[in-house]
PDB file as gemmi writes it, atoms N, CA and C in Angstrom:
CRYST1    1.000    1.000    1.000  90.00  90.00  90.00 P 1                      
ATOM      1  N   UNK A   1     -26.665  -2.554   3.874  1.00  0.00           N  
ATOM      2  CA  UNK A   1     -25.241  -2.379   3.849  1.00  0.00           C  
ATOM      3  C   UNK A   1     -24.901  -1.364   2.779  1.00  0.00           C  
ATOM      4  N   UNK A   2     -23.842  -0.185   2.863  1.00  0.00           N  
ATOM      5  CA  UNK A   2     -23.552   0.746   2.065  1.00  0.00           C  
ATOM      6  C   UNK A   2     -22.498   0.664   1.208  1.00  0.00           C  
ATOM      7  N   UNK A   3     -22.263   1.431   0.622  1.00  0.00           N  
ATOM      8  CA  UNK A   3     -20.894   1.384   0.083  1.00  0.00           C  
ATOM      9  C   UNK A   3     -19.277   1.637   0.776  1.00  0.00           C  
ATOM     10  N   UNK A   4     -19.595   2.003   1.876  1.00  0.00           N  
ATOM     11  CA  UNK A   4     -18.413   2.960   2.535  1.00  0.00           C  
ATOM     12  C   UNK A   4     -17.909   1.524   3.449  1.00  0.00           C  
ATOM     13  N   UNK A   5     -18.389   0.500   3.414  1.00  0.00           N  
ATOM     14  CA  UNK A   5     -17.436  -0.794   4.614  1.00  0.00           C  
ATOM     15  C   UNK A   5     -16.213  -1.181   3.768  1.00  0.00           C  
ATOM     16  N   UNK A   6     -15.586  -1.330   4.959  1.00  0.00           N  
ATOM     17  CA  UNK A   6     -14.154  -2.153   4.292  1.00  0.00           C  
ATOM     18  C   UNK A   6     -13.789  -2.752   5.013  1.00  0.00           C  
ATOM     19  N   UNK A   7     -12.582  -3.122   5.522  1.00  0.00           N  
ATOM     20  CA  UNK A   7     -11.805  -4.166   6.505  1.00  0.00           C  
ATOM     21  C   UNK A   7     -11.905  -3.321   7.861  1.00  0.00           C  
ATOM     22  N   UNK A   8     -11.885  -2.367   8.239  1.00  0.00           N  
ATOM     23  CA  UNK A   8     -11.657  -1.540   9.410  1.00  0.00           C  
ATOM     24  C   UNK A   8     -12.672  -1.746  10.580  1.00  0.00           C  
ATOM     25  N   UNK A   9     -14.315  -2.350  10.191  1.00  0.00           N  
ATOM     26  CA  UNK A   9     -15.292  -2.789  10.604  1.00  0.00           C  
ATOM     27  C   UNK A   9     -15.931  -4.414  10.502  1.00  0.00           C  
ATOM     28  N   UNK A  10     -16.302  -4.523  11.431  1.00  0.00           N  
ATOM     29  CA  UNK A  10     -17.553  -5.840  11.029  1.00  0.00           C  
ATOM     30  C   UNK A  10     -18.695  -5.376  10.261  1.00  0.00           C  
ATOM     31  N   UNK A  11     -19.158  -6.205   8.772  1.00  0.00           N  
ATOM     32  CA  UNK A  11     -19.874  -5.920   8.037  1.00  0.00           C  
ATOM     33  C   UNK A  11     -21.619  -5.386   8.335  1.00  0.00           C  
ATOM     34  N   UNK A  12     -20.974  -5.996   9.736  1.00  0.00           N  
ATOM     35  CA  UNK A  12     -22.923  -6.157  10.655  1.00  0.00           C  
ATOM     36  C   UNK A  12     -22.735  -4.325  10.951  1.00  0.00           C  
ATOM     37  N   UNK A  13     -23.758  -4.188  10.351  1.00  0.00           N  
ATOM     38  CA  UNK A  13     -23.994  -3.004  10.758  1.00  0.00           C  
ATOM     39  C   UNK A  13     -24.321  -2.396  12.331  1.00  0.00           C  
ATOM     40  N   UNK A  14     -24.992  -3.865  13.076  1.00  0.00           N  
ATOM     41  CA  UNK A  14     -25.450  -3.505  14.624  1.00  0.00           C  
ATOM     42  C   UNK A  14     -24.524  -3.911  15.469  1.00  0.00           C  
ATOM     43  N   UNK A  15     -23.010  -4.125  14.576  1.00  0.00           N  
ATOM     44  CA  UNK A  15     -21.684  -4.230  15.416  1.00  0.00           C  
ATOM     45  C   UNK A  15     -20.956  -3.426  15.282  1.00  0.00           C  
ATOM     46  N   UNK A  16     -20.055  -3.300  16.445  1.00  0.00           N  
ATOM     47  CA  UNK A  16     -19.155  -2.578  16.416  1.00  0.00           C  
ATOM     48  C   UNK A  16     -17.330  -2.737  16.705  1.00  0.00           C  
ATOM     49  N   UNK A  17     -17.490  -4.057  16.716  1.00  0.00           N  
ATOM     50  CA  UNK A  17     -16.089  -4.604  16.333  1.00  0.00           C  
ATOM     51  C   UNK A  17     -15.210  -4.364  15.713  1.00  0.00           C  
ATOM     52  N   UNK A  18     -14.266  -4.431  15.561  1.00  0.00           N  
ATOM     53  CA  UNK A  18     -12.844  -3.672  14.667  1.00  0.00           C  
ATOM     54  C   UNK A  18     -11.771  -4.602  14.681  1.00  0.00           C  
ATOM     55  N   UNK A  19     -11.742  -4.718  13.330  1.00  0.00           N  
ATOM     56  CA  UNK A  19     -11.002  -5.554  12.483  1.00  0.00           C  
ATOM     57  C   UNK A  19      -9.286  -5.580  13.121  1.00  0.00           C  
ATOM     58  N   UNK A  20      -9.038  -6.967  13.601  1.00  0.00           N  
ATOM     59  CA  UNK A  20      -7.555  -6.860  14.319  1.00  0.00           C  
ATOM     60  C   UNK A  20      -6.504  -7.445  13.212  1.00  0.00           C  
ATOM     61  N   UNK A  21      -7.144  -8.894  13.110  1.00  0.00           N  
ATOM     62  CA  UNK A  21      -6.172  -9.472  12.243  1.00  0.00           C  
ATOM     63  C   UNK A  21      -6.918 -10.420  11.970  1.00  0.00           C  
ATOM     64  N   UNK A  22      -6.099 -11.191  10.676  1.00  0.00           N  
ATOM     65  CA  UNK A  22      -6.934 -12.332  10.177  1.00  0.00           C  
ATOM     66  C   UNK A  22      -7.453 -13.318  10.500  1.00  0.00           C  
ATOM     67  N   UNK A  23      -6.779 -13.846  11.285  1.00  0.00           N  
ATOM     68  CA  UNK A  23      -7.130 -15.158  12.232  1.00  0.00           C  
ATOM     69  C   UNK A  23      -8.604 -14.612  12.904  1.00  0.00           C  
ATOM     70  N   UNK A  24      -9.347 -13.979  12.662  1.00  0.00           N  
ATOM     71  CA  UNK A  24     -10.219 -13.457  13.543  1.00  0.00           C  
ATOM     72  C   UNK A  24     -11.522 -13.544  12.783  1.00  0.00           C  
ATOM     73  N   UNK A  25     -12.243 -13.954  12.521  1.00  0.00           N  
ATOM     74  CA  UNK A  25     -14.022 -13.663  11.815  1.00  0.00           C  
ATOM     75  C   UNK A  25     -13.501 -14.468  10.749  1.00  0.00           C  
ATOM     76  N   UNK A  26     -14.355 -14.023   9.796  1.00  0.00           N  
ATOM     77  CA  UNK A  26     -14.413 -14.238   8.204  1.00  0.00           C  
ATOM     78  C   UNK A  26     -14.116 -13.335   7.067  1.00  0.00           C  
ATOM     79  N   UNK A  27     -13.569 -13.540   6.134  1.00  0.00           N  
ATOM     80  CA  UNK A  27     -13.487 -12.218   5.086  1.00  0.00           C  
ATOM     81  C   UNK A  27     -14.393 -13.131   4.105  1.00  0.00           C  
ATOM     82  N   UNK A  28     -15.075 -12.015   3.490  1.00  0.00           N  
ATOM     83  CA  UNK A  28     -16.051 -12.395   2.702  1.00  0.00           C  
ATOM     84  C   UNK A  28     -15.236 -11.468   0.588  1.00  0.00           C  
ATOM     85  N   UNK A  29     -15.386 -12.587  -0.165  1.00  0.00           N  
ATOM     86  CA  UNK A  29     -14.637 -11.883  -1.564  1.00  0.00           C  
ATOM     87  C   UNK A  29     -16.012 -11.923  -1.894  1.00  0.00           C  
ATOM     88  N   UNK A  30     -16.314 -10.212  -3.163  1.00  0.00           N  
ATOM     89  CA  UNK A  30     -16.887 -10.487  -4.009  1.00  0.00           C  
ATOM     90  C   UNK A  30     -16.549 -10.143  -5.406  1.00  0.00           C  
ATOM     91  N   UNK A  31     -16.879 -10.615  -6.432  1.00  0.00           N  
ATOM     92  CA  UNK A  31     -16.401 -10.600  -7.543  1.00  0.00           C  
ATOM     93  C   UNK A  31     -16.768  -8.568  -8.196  1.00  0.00           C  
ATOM     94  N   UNK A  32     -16.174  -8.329  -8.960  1.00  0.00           N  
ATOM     95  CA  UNK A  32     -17.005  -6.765  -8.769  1.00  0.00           C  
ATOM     96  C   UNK A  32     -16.572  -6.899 -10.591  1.00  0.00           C  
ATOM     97  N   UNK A  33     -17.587  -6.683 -11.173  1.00  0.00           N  
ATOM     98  CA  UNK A  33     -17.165  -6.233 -12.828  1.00  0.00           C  
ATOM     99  C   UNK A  33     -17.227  -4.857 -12.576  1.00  0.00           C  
ATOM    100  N   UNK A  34     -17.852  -4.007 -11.978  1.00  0.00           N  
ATOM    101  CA  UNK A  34     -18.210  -1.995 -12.083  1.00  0.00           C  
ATOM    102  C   UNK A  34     -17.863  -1.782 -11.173  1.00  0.00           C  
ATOM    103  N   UNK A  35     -16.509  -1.302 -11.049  1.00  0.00           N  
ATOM    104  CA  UNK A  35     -15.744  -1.118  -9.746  1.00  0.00           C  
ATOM    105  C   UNK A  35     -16.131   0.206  -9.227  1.00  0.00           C  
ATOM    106  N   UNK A  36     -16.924   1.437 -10.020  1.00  0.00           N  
ATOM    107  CA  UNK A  36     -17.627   2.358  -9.771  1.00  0.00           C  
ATOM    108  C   UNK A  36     -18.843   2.599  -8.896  1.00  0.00           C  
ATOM    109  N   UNK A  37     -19.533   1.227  -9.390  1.00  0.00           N  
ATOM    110  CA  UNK A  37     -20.819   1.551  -8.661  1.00  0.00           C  
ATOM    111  C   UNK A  37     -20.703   0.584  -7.185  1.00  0.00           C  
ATOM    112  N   UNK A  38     -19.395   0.581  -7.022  1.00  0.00           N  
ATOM    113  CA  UNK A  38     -19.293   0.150  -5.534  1.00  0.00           C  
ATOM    114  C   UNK A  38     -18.813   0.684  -4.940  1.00  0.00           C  
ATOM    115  N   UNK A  39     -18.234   1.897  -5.960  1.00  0.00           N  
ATOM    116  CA  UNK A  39     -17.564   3.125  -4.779  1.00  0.00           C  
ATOM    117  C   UNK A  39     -15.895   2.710  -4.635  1.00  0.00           C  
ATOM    118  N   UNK A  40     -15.099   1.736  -5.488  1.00  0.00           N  
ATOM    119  CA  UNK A  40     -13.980   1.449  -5.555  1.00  0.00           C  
ATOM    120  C   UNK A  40     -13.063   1.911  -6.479  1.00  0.00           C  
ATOM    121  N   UNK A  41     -11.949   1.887  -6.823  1.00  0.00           N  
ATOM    122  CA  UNK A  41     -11.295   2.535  -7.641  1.00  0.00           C  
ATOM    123  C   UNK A  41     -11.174   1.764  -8.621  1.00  0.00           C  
ATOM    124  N   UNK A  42     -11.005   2.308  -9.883  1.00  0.00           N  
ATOM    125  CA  UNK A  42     -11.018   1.935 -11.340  1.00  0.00           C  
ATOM    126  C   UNK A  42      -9.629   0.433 -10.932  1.00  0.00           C  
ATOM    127  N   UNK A  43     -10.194  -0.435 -11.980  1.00  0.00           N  
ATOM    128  CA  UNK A  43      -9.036  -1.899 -11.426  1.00  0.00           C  
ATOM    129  C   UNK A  43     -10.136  -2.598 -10.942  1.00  0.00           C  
ATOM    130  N   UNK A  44     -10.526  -2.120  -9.848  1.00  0.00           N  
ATOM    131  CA  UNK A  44     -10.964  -2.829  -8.374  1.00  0.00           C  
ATOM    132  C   UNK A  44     -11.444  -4.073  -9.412  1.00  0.00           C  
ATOM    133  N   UNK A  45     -11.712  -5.635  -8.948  1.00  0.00           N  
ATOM    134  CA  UNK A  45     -11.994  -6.998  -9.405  1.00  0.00           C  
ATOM    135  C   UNK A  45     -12.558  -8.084  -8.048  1.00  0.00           C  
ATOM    136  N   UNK A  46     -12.590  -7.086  -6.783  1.00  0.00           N  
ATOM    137  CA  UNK A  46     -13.355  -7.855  -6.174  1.00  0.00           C  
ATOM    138  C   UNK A  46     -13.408  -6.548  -4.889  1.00  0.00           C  
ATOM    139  N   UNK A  47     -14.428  -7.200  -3.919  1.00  0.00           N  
ATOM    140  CA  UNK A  47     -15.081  -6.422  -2.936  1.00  0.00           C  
ATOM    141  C   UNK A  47     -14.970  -7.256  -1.324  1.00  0.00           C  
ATOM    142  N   UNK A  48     -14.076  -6.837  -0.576  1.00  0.00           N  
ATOM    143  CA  UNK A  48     -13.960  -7.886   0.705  1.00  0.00           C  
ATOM    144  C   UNK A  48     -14.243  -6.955   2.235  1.00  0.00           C  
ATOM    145  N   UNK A  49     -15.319  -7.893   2.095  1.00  0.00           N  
ATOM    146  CA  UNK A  49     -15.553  -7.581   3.914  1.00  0.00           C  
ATOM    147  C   UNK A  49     -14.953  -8.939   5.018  1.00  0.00           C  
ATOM    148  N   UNK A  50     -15.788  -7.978   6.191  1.00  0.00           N  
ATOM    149  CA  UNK A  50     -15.330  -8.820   7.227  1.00  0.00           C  
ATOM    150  C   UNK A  50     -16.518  -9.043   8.194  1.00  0.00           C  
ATOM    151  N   UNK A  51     -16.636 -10.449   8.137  1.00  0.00           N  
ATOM    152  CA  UNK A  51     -17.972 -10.501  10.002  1.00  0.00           C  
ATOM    153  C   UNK A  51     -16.737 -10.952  11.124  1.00  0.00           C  
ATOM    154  N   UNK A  52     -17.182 -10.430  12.049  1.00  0.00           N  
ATOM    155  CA  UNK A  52     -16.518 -10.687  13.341  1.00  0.00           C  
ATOM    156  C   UNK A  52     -16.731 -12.057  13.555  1.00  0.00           C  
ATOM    157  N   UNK A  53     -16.078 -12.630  14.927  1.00  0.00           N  
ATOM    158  CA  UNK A  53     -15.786 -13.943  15.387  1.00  0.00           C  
ATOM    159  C   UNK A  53     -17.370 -13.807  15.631  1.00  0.00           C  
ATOM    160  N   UNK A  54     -17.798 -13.330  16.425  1.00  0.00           N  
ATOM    161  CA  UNK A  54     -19.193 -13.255  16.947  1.00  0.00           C  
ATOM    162  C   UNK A  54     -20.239 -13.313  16.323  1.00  0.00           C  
ATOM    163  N   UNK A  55     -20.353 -12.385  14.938  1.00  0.00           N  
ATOM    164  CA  UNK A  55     -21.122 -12.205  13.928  1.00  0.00           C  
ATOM    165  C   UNK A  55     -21.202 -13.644  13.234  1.00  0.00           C  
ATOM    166  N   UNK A  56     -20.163 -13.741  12.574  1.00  0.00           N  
ATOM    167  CA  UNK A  56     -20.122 -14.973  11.564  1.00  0.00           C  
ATOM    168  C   UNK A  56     -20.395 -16.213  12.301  1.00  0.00           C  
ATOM    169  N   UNK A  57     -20.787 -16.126  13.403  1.00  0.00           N  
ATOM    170  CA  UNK A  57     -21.517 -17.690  14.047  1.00  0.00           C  
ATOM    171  C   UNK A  57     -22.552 -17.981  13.551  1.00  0.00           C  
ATOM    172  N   UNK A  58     -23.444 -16.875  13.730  1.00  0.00           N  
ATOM    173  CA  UNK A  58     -24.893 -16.917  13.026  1.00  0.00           C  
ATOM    174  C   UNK A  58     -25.455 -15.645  11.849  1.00  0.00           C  
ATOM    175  N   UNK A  59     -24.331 -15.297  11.821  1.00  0.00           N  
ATOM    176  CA  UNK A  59     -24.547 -14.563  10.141  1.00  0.00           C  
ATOM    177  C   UNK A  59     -23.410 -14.626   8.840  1.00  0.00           C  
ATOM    178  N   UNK A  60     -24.064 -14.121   7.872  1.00  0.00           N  
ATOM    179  CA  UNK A  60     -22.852 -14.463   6.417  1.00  0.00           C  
ATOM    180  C   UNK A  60     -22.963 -13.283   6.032  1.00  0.00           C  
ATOM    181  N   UNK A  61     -22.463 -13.188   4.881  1.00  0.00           N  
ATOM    182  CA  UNK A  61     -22.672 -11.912   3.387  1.00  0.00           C  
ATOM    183  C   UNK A  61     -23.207 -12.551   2.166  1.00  0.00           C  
ATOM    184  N   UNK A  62     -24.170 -11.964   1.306  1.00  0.00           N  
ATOM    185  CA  UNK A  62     -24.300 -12.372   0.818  1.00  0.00           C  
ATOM    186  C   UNK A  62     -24.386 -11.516  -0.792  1.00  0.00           C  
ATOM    187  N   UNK A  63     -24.372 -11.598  -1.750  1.00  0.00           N  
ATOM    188  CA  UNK A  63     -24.179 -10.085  -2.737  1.00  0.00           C  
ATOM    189  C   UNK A  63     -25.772 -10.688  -3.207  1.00  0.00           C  
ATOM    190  N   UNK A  64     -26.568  -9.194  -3.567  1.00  0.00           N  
ATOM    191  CA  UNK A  64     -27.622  -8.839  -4.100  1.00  0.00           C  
ATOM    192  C   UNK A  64     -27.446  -9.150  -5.299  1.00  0.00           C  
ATOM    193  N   UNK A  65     -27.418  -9.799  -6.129  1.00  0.00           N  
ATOM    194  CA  UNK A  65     -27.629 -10.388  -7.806  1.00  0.00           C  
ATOM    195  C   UNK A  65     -28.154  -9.384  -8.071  1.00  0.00           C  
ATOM    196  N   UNK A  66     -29.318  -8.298  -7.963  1.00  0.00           N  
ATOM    197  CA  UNK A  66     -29.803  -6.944  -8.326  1.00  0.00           C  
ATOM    198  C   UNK A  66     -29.671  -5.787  -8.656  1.00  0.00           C  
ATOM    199  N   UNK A  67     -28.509  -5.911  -7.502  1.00  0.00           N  
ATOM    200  CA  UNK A  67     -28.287  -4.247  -6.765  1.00  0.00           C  
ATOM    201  C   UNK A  67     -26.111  -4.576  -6.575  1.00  0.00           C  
ATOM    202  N   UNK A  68     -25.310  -3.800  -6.430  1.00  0.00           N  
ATOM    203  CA  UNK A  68     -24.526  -3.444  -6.014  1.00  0.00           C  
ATOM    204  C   UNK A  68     -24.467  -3.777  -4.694  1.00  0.00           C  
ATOM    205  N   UNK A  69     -25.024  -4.423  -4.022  1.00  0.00           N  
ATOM    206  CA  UNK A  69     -25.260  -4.446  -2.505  1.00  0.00           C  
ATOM    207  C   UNK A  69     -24.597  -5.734  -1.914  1.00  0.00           C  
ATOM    208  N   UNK A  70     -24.177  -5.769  -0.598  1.00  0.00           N  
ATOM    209  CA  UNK A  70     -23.736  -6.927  -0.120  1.00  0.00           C  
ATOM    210  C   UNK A  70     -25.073  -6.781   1.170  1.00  0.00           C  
ATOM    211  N   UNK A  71     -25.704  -7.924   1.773  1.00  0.00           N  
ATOM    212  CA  UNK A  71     -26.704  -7.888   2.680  1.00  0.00           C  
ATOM    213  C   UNK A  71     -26.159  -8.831   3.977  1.00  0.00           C  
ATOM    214  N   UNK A  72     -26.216  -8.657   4.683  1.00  0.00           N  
ATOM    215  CA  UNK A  72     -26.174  -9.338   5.961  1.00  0.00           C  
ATOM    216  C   UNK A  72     -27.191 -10.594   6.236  1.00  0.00           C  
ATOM    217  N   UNK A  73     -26.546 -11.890   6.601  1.00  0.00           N  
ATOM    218  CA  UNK A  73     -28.349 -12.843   5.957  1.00  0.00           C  
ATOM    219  C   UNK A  73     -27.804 -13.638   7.812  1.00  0.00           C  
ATOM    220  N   UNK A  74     -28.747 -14.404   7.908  1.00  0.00           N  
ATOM    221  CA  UNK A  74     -29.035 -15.235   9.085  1.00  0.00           C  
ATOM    222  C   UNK A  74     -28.025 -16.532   8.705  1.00  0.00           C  
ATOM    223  N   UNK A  75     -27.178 -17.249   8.753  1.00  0.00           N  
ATOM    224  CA  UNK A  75     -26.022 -18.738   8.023  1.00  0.00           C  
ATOM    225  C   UNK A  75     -27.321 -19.446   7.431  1.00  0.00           C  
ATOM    226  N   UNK A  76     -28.436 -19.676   8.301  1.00  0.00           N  
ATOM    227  CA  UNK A  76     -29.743 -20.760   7.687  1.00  0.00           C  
ATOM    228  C   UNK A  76     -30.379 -19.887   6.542  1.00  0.00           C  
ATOM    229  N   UNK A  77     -30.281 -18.711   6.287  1.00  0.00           N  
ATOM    230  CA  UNK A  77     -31.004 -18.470   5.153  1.00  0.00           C  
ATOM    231  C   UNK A  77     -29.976 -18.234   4.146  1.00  0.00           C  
ATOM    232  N   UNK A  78     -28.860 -18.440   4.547  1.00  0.00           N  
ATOM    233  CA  UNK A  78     -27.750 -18.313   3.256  1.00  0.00           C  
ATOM    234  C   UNK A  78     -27.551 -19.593   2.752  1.00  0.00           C  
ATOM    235  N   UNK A  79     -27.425 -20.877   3.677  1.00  0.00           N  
ATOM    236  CA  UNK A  79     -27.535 -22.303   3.344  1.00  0.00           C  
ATOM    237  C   UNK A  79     -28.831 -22.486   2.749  1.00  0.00           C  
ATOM    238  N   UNK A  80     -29.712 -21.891   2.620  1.00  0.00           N  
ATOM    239  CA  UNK A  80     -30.796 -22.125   1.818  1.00  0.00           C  
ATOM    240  C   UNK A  80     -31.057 -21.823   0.402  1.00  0.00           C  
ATOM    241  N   UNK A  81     -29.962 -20.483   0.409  1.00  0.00           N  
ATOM    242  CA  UNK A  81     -29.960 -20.090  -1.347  1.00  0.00           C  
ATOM    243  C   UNK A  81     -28.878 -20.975  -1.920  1.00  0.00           C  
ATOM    244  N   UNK A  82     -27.871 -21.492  -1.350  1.00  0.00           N  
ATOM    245  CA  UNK A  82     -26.616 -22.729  -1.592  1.00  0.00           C  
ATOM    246  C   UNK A  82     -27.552 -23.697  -2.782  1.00  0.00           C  
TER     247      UNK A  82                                                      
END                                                                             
């Protein structure tokens, strides 16, 4: 996952869904201290995507503790780092 997603897309990269309205998928918050190295504007205090209705059945977001990165995980391997 890159820096360039925002609300306009599903976070799944092998989708191509487009963000209608809220009632729809999941929005995912992440907390952001370096609003730079996510490619956001100075302020920025958090980072929100979106999985589609479809996506978020059997996938989540999850943020890289490492890296700047948000990753796309399987729901069973995200309930596993829980």
């Amino acid at each position: 996952m890159h820096g360039r997603k925002s609300l306009d897309k599903c976070a799944n990269d092998n989708c191509s869904a487009k963000f209608k309205s809220l009632g729809e998928g999941r929005l995912f918050v992440f907390p952001v201290s370096n609003p730079g190295a996510w490619k956001l504007p100075h302020g920025s205090r958090q980072k929100i995507l979106w999985l589609c209705d479809n996506c978020c059945k059997t996938l989540a977001l999850e943020l890289d503790k490492k890296s700047t990165r948000v990753r796309v995980v399987s729901r069973q391997e995200n309930n596993k780092a829980a």
